[in-house]
C-alpha positions in Angstrom: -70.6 1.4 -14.4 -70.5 3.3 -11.3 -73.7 3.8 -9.4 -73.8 7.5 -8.4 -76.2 7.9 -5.9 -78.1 11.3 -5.3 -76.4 13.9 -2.3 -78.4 13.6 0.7 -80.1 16.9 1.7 -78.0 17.2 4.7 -75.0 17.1 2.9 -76.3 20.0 0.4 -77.2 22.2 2.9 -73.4 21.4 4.4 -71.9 22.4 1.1 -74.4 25.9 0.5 -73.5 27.1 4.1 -69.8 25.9 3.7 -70.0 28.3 0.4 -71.6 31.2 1.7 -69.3 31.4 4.4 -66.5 31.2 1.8 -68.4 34.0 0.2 -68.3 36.3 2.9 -64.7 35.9 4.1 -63.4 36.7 0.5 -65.8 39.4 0.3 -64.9 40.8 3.9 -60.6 40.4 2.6 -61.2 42.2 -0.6 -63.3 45.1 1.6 -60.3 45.5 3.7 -57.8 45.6 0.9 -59.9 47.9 -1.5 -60.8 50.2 1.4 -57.0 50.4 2.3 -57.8 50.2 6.1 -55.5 46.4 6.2 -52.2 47.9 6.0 -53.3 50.8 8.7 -54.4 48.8 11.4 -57.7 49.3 13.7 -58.2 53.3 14.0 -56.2 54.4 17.1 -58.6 55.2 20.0 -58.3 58.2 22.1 -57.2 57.7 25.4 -57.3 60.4 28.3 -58.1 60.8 32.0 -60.2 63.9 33.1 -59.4 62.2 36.4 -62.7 61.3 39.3 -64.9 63.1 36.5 -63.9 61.3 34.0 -64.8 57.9 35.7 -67.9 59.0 36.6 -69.4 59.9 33.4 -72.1 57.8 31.9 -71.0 55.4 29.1 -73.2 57.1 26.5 -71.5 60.6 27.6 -68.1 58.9 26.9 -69.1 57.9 23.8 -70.4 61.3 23.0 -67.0 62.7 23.6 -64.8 60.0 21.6 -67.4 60.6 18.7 -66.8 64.4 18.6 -63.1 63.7 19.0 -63.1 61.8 15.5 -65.7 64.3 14.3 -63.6 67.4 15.3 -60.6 66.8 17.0 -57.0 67.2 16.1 -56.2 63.5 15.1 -53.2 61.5 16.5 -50.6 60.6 14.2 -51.8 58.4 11.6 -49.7 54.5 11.9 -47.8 55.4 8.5 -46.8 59.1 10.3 -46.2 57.4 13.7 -44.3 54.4 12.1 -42.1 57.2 10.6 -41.5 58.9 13.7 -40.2 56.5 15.9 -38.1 55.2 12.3 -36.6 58.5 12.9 -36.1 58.7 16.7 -34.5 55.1 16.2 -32.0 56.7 13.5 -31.8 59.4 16.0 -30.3 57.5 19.0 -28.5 54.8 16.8 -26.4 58.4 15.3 -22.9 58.6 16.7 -21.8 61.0 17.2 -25.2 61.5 19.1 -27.5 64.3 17.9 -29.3 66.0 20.9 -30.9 68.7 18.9 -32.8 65.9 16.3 -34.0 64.3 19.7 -35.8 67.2 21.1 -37.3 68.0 17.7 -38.8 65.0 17.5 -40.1 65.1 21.4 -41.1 68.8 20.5 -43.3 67.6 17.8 -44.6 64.4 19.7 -45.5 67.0 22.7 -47.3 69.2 20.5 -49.6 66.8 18.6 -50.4 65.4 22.0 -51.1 68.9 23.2 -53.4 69.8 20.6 -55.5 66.2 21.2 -55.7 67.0 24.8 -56.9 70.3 24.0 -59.6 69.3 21.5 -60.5 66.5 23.9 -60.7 68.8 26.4 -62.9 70.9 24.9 -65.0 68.0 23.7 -65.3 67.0 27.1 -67.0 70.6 28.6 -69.0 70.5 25.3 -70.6 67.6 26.1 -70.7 69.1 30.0 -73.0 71.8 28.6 -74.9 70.2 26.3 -76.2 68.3 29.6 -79.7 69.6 31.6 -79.4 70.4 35.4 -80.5 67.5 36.3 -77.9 65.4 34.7 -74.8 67.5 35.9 -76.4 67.5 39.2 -76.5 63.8 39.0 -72.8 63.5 37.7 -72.1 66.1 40.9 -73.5 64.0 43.0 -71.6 60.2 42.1 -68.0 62.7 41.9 -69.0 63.2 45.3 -69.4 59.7 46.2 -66.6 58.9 43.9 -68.5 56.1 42.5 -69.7 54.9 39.0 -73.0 54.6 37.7 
């Protein structure tokens, strides 16, 4: 008869750790696939320039500004919409004979969704701009006129 020997204590910690971490990657998959967030990617973060201002903004007023975006902005298109755009400019160009007029309705209604999320964003942007004191915009004046970052 075999002689089993007891695990060492080592080797049962091992094996709790090994299953907790087990644990938590299934759990984190199943989040992700029950949420329905896998198949849609990361969000898509906003991206614009409001030029030397922009640069010199503090990082919380960034933030700030890319919150009230998702809060209140006009959102871009979503992966699904945008996957189904450029499906149909592909279809577009690969038509023969070629259709000009399907072109520019699709770069009429990029254009205009990126209009409106400049628009919000700008708008987000002087909101934030207000909501600062006088000393802050003063300080914001002041590195724009250095042209330096905090």
């Amino acid at each position: 008869m075999a002689n089993f020997s007891k695990p060492h204590r080592l080797w049962r910690i091992v094996l709790v750790v090994s299953l907790a971490l087990n644990v938590a990657v299934i759990g984190g998959v199943a989040g992700l696939a029950i949420s329905g967030r896998a198949a849609d990617g990361p969000p898509q973060r906003f991206m614009f320039d409001f030029g030397p201002l922009g640069r010199v903004l503090d990082p919380e007023d960034r933030r700030a500004i890319g919150h009230a975006m998702r809060r209140d902005g006009a959102k871009p298109f979503s992966r699904d919409e945008m996957k189904e755009k450029v499906s149909g400019l592909a279809a577009a160009l690969r038509a023969e004979p070629f259709d000009v007029a399907a072109v520019e309705v699709l770069f009429v209604d990029f254009r205009s969704r990126s209009e409106r999320v400049q628009q919000d964003a700008q708008e987000a942007f002087v909101a934030q701009l207000s909501a600062m004191s006088v000393e802050a915009r003063t300080r914001l004046a002041d590195r724009l006129e250095r042209g330096t970052r905090k």
